[in-house]
C-alpha positions as CSV (number, residue, x, y, z in Angstrom):
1,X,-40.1,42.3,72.6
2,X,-37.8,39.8,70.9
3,X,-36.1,36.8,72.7
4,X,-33.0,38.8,72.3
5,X,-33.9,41.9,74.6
6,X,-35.5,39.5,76.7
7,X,-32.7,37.7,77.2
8,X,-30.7,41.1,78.6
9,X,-33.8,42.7,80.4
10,X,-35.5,39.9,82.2
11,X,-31.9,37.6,82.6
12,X,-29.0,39.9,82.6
13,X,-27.4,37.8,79.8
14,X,-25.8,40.2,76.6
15,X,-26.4,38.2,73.1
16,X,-23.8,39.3,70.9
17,X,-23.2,38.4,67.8
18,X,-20.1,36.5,66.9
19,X,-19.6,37.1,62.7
20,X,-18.6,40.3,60.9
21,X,-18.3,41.6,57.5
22,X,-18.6,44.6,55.5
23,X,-21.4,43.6,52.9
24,X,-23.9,43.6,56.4
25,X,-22.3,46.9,57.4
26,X,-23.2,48.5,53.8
27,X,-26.7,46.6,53.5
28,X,-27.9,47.6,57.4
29,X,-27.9,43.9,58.6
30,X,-25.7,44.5,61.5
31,X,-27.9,47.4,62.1
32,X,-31.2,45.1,62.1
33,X,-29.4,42.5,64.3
34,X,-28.7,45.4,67.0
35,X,-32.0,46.5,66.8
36,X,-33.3,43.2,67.5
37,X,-31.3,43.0,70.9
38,X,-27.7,42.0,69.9
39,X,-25.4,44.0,72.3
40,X,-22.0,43.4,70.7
41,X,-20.1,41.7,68.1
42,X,-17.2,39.2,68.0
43,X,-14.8,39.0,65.6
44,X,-11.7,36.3,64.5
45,X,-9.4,35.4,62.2
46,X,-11.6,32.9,60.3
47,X,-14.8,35.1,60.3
48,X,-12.3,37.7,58.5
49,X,-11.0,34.8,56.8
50,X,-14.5,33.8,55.2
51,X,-15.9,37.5,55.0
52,X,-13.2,38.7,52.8
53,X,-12.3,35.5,50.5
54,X,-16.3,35.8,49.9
55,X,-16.7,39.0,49.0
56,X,-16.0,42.1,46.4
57,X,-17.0,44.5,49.0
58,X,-13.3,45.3,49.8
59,X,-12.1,45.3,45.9
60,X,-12.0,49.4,46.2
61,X,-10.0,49.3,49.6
62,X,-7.7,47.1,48.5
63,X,-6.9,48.7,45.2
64,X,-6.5,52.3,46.9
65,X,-3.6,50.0,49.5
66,X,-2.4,48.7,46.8
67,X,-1.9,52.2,45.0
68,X,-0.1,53.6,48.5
69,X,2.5,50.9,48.3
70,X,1.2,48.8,51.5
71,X,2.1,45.2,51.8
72,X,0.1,42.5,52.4
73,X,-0.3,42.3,55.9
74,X,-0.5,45.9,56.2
75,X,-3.9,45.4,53.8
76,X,-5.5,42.7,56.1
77,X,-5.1,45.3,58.7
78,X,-6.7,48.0,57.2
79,X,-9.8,46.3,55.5
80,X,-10.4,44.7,59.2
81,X,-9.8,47.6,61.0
82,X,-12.2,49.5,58.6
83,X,-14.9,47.0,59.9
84,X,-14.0,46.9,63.4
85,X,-14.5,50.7,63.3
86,X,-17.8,50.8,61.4
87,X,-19.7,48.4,64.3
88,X,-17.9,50.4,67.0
89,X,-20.0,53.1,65.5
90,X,-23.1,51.3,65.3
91,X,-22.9,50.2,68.8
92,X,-21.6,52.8,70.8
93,X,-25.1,54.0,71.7
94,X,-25.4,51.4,73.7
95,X,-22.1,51.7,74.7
96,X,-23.1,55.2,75.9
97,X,-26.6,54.5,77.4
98,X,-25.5,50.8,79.2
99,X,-22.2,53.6,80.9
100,X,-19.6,50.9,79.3
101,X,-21.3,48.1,80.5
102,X,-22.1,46.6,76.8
103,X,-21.7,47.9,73.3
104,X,-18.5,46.2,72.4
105,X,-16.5,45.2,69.7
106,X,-13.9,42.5,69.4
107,X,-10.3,42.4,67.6
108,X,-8.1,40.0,67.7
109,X,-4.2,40.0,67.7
110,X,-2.4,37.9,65.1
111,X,-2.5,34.4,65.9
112,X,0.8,34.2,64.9
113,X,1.5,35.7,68.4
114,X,-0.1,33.2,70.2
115,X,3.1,32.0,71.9
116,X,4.9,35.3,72.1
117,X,3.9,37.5,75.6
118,X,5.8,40.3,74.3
119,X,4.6,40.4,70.4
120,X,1.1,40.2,71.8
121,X,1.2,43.3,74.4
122,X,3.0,45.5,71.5
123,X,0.6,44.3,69.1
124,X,-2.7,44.8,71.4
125,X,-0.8,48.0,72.4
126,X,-0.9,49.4,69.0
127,X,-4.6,48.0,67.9
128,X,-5.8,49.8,71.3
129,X,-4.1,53.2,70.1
130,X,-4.9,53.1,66.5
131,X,-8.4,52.5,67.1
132,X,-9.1,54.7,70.1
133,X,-12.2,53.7,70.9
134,X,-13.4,53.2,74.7
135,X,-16.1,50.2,73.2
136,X,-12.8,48.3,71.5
137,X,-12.1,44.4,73.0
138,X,-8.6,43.4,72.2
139,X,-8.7,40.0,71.8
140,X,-6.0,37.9,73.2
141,X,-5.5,33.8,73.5
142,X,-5.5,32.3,77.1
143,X,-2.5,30.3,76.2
144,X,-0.4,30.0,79.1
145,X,2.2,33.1,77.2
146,X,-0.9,35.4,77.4
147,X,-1.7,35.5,80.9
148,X,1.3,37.9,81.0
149,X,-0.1,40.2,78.2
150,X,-3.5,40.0,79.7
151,X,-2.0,41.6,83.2
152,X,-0.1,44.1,81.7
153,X,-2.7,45.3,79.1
154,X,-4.9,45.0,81.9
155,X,-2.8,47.7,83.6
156,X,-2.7,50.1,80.9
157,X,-6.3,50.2,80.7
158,X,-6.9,48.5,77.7
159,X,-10.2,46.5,77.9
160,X,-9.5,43.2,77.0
161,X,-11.5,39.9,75.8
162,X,-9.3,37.0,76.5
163,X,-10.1,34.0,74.2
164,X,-9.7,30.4,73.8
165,X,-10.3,29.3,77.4
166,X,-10.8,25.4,77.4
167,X,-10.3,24.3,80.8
168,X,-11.7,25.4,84.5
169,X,-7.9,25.7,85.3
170,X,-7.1,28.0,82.9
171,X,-9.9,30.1,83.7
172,X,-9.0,30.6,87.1
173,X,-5.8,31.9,85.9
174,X,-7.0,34.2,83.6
175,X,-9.7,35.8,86.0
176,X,-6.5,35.8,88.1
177,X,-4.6,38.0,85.4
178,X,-7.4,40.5,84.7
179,X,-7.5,40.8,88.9
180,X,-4.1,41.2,89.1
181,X,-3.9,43.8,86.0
182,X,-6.5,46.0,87.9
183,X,-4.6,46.0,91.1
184,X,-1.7,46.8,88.9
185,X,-3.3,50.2,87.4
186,X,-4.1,50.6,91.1
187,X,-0.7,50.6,92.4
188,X,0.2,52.8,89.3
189,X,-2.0,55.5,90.6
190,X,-5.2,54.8,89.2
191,X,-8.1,55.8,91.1
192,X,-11.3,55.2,88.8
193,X,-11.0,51.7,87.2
194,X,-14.4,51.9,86.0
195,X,-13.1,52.5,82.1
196,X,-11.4,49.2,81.9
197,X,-13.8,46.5,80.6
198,X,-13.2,42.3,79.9
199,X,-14.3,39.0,78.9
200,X,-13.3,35.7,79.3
201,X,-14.4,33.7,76.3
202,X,-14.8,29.6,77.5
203,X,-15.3,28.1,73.8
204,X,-18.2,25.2,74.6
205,X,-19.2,23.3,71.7
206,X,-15.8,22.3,71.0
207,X,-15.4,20.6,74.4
208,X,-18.7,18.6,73.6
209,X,-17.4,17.6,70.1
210,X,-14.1,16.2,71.6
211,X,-15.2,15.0,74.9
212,X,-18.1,12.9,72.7
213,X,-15.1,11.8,70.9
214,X,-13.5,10.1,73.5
215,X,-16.5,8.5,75.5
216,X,-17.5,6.8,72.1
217,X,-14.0,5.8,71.8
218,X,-14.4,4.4,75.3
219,X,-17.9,2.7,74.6
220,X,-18.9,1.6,78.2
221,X,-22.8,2.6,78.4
222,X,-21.8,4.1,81.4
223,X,-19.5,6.6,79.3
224,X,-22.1,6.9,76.3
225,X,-24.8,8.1,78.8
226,X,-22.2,11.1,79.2
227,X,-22.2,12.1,75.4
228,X,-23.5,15.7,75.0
229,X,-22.9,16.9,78.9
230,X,-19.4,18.0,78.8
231,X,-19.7,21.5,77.6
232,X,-22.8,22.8,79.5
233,X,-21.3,21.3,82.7
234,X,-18.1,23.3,82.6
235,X,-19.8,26.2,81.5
236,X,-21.7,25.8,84.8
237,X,-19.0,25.2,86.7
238,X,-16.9,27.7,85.3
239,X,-20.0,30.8,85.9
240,X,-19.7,29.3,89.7
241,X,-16.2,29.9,89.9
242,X,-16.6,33.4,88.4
243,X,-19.0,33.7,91.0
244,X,-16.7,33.3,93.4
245,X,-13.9,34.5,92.3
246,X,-16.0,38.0,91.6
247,X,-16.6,39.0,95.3
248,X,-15.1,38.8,98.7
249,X,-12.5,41.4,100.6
250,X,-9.7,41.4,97.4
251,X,-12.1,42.3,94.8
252,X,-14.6,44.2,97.2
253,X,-11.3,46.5,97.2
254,X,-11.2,47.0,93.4
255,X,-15.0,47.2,93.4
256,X,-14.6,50.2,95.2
257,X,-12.8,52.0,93.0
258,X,-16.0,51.2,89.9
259,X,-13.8,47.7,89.0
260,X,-15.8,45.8,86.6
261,X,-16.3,42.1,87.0
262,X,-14.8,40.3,84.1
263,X,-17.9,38.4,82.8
264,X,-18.0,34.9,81.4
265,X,-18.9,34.7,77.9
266,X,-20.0,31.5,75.7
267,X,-18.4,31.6,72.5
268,X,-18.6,28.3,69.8
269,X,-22.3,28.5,70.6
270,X,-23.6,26.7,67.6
271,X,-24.7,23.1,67.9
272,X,-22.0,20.9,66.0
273,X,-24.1,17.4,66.7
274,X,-27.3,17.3,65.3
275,X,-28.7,14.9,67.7
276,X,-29.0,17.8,70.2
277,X,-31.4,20.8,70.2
278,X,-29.7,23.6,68.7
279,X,-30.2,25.7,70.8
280,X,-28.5,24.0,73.9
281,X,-25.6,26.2,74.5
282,X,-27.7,29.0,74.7
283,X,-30.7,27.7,76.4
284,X,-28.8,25.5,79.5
285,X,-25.9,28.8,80.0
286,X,-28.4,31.7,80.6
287,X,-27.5,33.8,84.1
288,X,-26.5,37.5,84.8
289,X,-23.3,39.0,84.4
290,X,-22.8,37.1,81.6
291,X,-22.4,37.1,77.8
292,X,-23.3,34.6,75.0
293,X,-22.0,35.5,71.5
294,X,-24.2,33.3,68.9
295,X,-23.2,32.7,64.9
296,X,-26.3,34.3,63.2
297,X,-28.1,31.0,62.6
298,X,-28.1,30.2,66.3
299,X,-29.1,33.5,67.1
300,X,-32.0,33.3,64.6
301,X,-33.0,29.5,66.0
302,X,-32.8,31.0,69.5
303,X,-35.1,34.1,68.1
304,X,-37.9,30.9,66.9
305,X,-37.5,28.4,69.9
306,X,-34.9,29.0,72.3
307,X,-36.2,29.7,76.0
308,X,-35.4,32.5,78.1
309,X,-35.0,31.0,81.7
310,X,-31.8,31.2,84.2
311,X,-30.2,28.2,84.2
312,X,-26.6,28.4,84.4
313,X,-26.7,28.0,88.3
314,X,-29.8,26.0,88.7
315,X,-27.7,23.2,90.4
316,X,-24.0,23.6,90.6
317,X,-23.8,20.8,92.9
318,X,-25.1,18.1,90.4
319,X,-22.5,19.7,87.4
320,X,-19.7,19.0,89.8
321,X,-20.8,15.3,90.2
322,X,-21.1,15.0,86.7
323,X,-17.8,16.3,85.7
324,X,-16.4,14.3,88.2
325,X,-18.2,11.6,86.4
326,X,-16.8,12.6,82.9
327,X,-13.3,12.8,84.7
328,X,-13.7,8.7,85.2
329,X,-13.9,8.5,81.5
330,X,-12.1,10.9,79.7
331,X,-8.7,12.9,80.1
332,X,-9.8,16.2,80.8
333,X,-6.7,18.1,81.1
334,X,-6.1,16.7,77.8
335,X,-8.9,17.6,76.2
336,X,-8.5,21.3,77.3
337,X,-4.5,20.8,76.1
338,X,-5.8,19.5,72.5
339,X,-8.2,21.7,72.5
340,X,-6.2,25.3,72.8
341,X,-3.2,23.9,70.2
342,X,-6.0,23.3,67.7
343,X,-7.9,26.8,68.5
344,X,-4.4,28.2,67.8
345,X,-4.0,26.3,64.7
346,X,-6.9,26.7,62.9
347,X,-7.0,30.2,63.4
348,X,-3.5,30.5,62.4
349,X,-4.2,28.6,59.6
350,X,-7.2,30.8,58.8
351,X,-4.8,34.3,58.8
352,X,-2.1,32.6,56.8
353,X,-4.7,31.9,54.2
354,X,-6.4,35.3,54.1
355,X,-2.4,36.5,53.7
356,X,-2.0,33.9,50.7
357,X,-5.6,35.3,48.9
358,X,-4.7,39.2,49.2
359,X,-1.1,39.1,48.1
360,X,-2.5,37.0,45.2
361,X,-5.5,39.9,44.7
362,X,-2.7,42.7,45.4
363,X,-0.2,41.2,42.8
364,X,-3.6,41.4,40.3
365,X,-4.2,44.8,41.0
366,X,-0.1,46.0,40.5
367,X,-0.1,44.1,36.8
């Protein structure tokens, strides 16, 4: 048995794997990957970014587009959703066999509606209905505009993996949204809740790399004996408030009606410091309910060493001292507020790009 199923069977923990592109879907590599215990796949805007700028795998799609008259955007939306529709194919049998507890597949909105509640429900609206697929994520940002769009898609029953979460405050709010969406559909006459699925993505490695930032900044020993704790402890902190926030009379009520708990998932997973293991964010943040989606490096580094061992509640009370701790030394409000503009940014910058490359390739093919 490979780390990987051992990781679901013996810890309740889903690996997915957080990369997409078609040359794996043609060569069997996403194939391998699920057979080897990966229950899902995340995509974004840069992994798009990077698979097609890379690769001539989508030279005949493109040039059939281009023949129909479709504009550029139009194009990025059809070579991803192409993808996005392959793995939902490869994974829905254990979609099927787990009853809709795993199996999924992640799409994210344009980035460019980041800061637009509106844009991003019609948008996730429309990815939901074109795809039609019960094992479909629609990705959208935690920013504070999407906590709206996350209720109301919630609502609908779209199945929703809400990304970019940085802070334990945001988080509550966003378990908060998917809570309130459910009890939404409720209201709306919804009796069996058990077809609407979500994940709350907290992005760890980039809290290390900026909360390292700082306490080297700050250079107190005290401070540098923090460097490489930040992440792991919110992480933990964040699993106890999903704890939490997961049970007692108001969701007990949803729970009746086959609700299902929106489960934490650890996404930036691979080690950006080289001074610490790489496989930390997969090793320290292992507990049931939850999901960790790993870069295929980490995933193959966690196949070869990693350790298969709860851990993300082993002492709750000692990560709440030490974020306290880090709190005397570094801004962390700020951190999670510097941390969401830039995950907007970059992955902004990352579509915009991909746009730039395929009208380029399009003008090729029309001359």
């Amino acid at each position: 048995m490979s780390k990987l199923h051992e990781l679901f069977q013996r810890q309740g923990q889903s690996p997915w794997l957080d990369n997409l592109k078609r040359e794996w879907l043609i060569s069997g590599e996403i194939q391998q990957w699920i057979d080897d215990g990966v229950r899902g796949i995340t995509s974004n805007p840069s992994i798009f970014q990077k698979a097609i700028e890379s690769s001539q795998a989508y030279t005949e799609q493109l040039a059939e587009l281009v023949a129909r008259g479709a504009t550029v955007e139009d194009c990025y939306w059809e070579l991803v959703l192409q993808d996005i529709e392959s793995a939902l194919g490869l994974l829905r049998p254990i979609f099927d066999e787990s009853q809709g507890a795993d199996g999924f597949v992640s799409l994210e909105v344009s980035p460019l509606l980041a800061r637009d509640t509106q844009g991003t429900q019609n948008q996730a609206r429309s990815l939901w209905e074109s795809v039609n697929k019960p094992n479909l994520l629609v990705k959208i940002p935690a920013t504070q505009e999407g906590l709206g769009a996350i209720s109301q898609m919630t609502s609908e029953g779209t199945s929703v993996n809400v990304t970019l979460i940085f802070s334990l405050e945001r988080y509550a709010a966003v378990m908060d949204s998917y809570i309130s969406g459910l009890e939404a559909a409720l209201a709306n006459g919804a009796t069996d809740l058990s077809h609407i699925s979500s994940v709350g993505s907290f992005f760890i490695s980039r809290v290390d790399t900026e909360v390292d930032r700082r306490l080297t900044s700050n250079g107190a020993p005290e401070a540098l004996a923090l460097m490489g704790t930040a992440a792991v402890t919110q992480g933990q902190l964040a699993y106890g408030a999903f704890v939490a926030t997961f049970s007692g009379p108001r969701w007990d009520r949803l729970a009746a009606h086959g609700a299902r708990v929106q489960r934490p998932l650890w996404a930036s997973t691979s080690t950006k410091n080289p001074d610490l293991s790489d496989t930390l964010y997969v090793d320290s943040l292992i507990g049931p309910n939850s999901v960790n989606t790993l870069p295929d490096a980490t995933l193959r580094a966690f196949q070869d060493h990693g350790t298969v061992l709860r851990t993300v509640d082993a002492d709750l009370a000692e990560a709440q001292r030490l974020w306290e701790r880090l709190g005397n030394f570094v801004d962390l409000e700020d951190v999670a507020s510097v941390l969401e503009i830039e995950g907007v940014e970059a992955f902004k910058k990352s579509f915009v790009e991909l746009l730039d490359v395929l009208k380029l390739r399009c003008d090729a093919l029309r001359s």
